[in-house]
C-alpha positions as a Markdown table, in Angstrom:
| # | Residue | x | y | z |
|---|---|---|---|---|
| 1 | Unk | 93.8 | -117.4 | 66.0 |
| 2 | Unk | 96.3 | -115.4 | 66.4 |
| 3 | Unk | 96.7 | -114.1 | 62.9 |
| 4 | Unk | 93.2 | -112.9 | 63.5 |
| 5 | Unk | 93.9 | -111.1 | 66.6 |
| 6 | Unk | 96.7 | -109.0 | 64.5 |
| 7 | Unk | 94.9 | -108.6 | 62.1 |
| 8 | Unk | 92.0 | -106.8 | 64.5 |
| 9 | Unk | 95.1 | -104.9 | 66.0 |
| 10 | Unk | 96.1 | -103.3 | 62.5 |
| 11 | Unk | 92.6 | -102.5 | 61.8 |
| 12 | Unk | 92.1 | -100.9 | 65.6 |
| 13 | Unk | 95.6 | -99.2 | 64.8 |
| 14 | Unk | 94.5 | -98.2 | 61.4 |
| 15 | Unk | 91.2 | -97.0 | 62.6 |
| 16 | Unk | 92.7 | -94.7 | 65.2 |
| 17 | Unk | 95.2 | -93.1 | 62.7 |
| 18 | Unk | 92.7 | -92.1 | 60.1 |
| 19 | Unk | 89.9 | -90.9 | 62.6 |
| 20 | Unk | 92.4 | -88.8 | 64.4 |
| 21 | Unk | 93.7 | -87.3 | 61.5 |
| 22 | Unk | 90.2 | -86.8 | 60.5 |
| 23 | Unk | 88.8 | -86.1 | 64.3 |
| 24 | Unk | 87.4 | -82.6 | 63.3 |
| 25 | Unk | 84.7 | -84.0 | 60.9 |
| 26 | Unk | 83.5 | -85.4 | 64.1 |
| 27 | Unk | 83.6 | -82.3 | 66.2 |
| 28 | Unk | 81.8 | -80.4 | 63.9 |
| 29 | Unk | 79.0 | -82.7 | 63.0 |
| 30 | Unk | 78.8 | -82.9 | 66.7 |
| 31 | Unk | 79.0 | -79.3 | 67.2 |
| 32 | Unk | 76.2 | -78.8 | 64.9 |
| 33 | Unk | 73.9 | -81.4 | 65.8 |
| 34 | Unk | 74.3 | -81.3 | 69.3 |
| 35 | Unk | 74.2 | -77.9 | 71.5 |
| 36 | Unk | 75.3 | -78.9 | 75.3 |
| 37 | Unk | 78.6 | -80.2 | 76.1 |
| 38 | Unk | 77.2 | -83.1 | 77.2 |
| 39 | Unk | 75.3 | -83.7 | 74.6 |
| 40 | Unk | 78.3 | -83.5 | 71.9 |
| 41 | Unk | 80.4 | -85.5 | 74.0 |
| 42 | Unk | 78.0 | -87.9 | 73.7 |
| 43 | Unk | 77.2 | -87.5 | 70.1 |
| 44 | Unk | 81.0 | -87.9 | 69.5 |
| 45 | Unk | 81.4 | -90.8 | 71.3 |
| 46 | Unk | 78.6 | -92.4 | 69.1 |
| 47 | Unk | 79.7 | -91.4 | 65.9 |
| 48 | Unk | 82.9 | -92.9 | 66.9 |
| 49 | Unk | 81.4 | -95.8 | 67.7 |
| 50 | Unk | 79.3 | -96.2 | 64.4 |
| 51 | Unk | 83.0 | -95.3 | 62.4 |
| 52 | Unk | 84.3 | -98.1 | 63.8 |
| 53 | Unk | 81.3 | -101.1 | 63.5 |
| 54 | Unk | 81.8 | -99.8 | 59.7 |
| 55 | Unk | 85.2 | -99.8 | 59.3 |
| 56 | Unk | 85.5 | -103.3 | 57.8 |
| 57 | Unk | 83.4 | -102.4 | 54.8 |
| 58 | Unk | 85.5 | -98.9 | 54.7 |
| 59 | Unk | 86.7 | -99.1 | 50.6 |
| 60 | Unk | 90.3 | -98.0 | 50.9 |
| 61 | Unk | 90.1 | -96.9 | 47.2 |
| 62 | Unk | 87.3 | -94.0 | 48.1 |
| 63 | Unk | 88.3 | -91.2 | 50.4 |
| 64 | Unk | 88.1 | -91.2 | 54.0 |
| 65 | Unk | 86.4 | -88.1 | 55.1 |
| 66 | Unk | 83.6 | -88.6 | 52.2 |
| 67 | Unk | 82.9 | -92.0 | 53.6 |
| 68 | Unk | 83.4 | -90.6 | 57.2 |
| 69 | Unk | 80.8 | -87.3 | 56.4 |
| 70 | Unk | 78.5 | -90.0 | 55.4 |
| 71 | Unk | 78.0 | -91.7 | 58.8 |
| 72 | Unk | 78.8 | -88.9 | 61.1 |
| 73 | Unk | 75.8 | -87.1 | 59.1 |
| 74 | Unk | 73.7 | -90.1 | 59.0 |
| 75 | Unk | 74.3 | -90.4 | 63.1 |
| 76 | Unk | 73.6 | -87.5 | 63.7 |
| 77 | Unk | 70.4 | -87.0 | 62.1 |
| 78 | Unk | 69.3 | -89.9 | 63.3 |
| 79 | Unk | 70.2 | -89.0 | 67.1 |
| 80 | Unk | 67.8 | -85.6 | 66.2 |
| 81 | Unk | 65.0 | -87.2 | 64.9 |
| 82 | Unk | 65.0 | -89.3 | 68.2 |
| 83 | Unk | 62.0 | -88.3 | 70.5 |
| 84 | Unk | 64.5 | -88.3 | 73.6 |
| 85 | Unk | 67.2 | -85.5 | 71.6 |
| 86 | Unk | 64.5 | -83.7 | 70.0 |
| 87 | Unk | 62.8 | -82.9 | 73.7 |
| 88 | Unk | 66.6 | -82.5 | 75.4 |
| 89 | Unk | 67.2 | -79.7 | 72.6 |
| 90 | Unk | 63.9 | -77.8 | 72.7 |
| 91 | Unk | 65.3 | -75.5 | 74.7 |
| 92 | Unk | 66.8 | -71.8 | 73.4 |
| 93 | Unk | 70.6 | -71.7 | 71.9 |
| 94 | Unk | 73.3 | -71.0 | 74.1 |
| 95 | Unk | 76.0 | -68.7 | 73.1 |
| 96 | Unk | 79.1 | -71.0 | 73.7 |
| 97 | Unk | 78.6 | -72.9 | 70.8 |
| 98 | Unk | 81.6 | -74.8 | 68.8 |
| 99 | Unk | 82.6 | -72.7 | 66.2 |
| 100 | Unk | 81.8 | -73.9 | 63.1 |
| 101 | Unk | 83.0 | -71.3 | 60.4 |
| 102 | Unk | 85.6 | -69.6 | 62.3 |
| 103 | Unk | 88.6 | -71.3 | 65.1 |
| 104 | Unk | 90.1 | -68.1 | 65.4 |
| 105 | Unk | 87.5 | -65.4 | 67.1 |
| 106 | Unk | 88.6 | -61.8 | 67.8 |
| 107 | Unk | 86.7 | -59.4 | 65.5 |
| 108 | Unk | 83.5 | -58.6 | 67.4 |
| 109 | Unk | 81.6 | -57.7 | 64.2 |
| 110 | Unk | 83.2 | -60.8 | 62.6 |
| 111 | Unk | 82.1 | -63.1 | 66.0 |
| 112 | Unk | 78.6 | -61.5 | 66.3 |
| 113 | Unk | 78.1 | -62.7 | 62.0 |
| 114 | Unk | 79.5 | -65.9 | 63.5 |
| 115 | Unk | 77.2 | -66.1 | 66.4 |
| 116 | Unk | 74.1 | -65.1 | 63.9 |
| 117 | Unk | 75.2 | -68.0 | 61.4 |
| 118 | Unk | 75.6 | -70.6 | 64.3 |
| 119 | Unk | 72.3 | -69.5 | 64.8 |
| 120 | Unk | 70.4 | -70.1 | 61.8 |
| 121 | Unk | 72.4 | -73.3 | 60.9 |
| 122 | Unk | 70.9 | -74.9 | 64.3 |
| 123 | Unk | 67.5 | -73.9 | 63.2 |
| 124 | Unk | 67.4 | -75.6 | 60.6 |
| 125 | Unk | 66.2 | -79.1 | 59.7 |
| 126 | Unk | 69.0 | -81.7 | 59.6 |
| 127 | Unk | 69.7 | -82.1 | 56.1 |
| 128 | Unk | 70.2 | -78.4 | 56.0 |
| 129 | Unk | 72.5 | -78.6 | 58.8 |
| 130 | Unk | 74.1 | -81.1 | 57.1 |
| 131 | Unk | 74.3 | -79.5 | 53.7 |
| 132 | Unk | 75.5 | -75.7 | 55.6 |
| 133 | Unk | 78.1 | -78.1 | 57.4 |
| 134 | Unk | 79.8 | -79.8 | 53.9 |
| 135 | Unk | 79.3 | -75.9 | 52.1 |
| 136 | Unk | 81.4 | -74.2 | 55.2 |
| 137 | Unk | 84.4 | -77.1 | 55.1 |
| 138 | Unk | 84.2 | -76.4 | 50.9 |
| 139 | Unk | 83.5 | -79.7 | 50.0 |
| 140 | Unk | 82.4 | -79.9 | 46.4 |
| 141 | Unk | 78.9 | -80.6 | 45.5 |
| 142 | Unk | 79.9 | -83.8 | 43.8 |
| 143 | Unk | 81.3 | -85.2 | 47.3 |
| 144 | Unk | 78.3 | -83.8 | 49.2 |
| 145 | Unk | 75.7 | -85.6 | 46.8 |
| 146 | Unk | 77.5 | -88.6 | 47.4 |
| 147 | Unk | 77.8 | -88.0 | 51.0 |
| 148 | Unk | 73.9 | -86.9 | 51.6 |
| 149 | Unk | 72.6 | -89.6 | 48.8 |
| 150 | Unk | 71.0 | -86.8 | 46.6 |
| 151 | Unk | 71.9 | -85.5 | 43.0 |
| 152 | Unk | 74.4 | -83.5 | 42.2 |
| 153 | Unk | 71.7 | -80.9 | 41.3 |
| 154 | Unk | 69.8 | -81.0 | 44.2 |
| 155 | Unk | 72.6 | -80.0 | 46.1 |
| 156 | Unk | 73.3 | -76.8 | 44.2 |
| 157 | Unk | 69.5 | -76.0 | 44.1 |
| 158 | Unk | 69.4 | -76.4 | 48.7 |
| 159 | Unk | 72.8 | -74.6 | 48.9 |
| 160 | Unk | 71.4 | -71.6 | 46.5 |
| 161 | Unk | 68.3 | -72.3 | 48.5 |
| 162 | Unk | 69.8 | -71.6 | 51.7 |
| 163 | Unk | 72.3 | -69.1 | 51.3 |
| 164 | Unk | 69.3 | -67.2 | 49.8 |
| 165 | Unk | 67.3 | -67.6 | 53.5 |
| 166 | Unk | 70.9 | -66.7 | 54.6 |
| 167 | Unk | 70.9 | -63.4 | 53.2 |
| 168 | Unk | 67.6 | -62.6 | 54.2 |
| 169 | Unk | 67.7 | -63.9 | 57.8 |
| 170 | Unk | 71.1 | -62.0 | 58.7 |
């Protein structure tokens, strides 16, 4: 018995390493899917929550933040498809909005292109929040097929997609 109890503590303590030095994935995800504090906290919490019930089929020999993207993503979307999100969030964008593109605000020109992309990313359905999300942290299109479940084509075809509704929203 006890060998099993250590061996739940090294997992717990290995858990908490790798999600903390990977705890942004989670902020953003949450910042995009979720628009109140409240709400993000919550979203967070869950996502947390779901990393962990999956950790013991985690394949050390993949990478972390790929396999993290995938449920964070997959939590997410599923917490916005919900009837009970989906009516909390019908209501218009607030400005204090994580960023997502940008930690470091200052420029006003540079924050009001910030505030215009945070904009149009929330409008959009989740996968294309999703996909906006993996394009702004530069993962490669390989990793975000893998991440999202689609082809590698697919994913250039949506990104060139959006960034073309991009260009013509802003």
């Amino acid at each position: 018995m006890e060998h099993t109890a250590e061996m739940v503590d090294d997992a717990r303590s290995q858990f908490q390493s790798l999600l903390e030095a990977h705890r942004g994935i989670v902020l953003k995800v949450a910042a995009s899917y979720a628009f109140h504090p409240e709400d993000r906290a919550e979203l967070a919490q869950e996502i947390a929550a779901q990393l962990w019930r999956a950790f013991p089929r985690f394949d050390a020999s993949r990478s972390f933040s790929t396999w993290m993207y995938r449920i964070a993503l997959n939590v997410a979307i599923s917490q916005v498809r919900s009837a009970t999100q989906r009516q909390r969030h019908a209501v218009p964008l607030d400005e204090d909005l994580h960023d997502l593109a940008d930690p470091n605000p200052g420029n006003p020109e540079t924050d009001q292109q910030l505030r215009l992309l945070r904009r149009f990313i929330a409008q959009q359905p989740p996968l294309d929040r999703a996909l906006l999300v993996l394009y702004l942290e530069d993962r490669p299109y390989r990793e975000m097929a893998e991440i999202l479940g689609l082809s590698e084509t697919n994913v250039a075809t949506k990104i060139n997609r959006l960034k073309q509704r991009i260009r013509t929203a802003l």
